[in-house]
C-alpha positions, 0 to 999 in steps of 0.5 A: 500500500505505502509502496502505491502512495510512493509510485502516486506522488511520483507520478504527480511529481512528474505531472507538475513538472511536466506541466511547468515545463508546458506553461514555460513554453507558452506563457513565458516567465510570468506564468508560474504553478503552484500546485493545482493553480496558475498564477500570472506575474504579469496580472499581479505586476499591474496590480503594483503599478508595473505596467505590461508590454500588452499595456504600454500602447495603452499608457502612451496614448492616456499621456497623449490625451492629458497633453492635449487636454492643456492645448487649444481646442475649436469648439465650433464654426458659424459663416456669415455670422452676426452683421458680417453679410452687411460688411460684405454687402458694403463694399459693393458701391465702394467696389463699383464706385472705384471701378468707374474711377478706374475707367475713367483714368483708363479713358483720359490714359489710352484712347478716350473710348469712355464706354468700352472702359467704363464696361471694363471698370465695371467688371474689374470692380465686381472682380475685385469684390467677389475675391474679396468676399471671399476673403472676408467670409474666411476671415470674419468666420465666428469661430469659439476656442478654449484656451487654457489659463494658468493665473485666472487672477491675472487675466483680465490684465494679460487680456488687455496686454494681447489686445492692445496691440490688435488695436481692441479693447477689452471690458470685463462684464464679471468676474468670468466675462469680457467683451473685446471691442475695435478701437477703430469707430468704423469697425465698431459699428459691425457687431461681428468684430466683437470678442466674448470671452468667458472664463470656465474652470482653468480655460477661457473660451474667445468668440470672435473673427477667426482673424482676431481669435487667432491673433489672440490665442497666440499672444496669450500662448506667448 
């Protein structure tokens, strides 16, 4: 009887040997038995905070997410926002205005047909307006950003610091509202040259002419 115990825990000894060599072979070193159980290294190395090759994609892409989190972010585009159709609209007679003057030079410089240059001036005008609406709707399309804010005590005065400079000025409404305004008295009139900016948790968030956002977000970033 003692002998068949023996010959048993021989056999089983050799079985768990077996089986290690097995788990070695498919599992790598992180694997080992005890016994009847399988313990991974592995699981137990994130449970540490030590990181697996199978996890290393994962980390590379939580730390690219929190970078971005402090980079500027677009919420949102709006064409032809507020006035801006108005702004365009006015250049028409300045446009038509300039093309007859233009004619007219054309007519005194060349060979004195005034029609044939005033049809020319015409069409050298609406020319130069299409091109430049094109212009203004790029330029004076409504875009929202958020920009991070380290010092939110000192950003009423880093705010009137970068608009300077872009010929605005900036009037705080609250404590976590400004609205930026053109010096210039024409540019006043349309209200599509006006900022808003808000202040929301540790960012800011500017709406305005793409021209002006953008000249603003990289004199706060500066």
């Amino acid at each position: 009887m003692f002998e068949n115990m023996t010959t048993i825990d021989g056999v089983k000894g050799l079985v768990g040997k077996l089986n290690i060599r097995y788990i070695h072979a498919h599992h790598g070193p992180r694997v080992r038995q005890a016994g009847a159980q399988v313990i991974d290294l592995g699981g137990l190395g994130k449970g540490l905070g030590k990181p697996d090759l199978n996890t290393r994609a994962d980390m590379k892409e939580l730390d690219r997410s929190r970078t971005e989190t402090w980079l500027p972010k677009q919420a949102g585009t709006v064409w032809l926002a507020k006035d801006s159709v108005l702004l365009i609209a006015v250049y028409i007679p300045l446009w038509g205005v300039g093309g007859l003057i233009w004619g007219v030079i054309m007519t005194l410089l060349t060979d004195g047909q005034l029609v044939k240059w005033l049809m020319g001036g015409i069409l050298w005008g609406a020319t130069c307006w299409f091109l430049m609406s094109i212009f203004l709707v790029i330029a004076y399309r409504q875009v929202t950003i958020s920009v991070p804010v380290n010092d939110p005590a000192t950003l009423a005065q880093r705010l009137s610091e970068a608009a300077k400079s872009l010929r605005y000025s900036i009037k705080q409404d609250s404590s976590a509202s400004f609205v930026g305004t053109p010096r210039h008295l024409t540019a006043r009139v349309f209200e599509c040259n006006a900022l808003d900016i808000r202040l929301v948790e540790e960012s800011i968030e500017v709406t305005g002419p793409a021209f002006v956002v953008n000249k603003l977000r990289k004199k706060l970033q500066a």
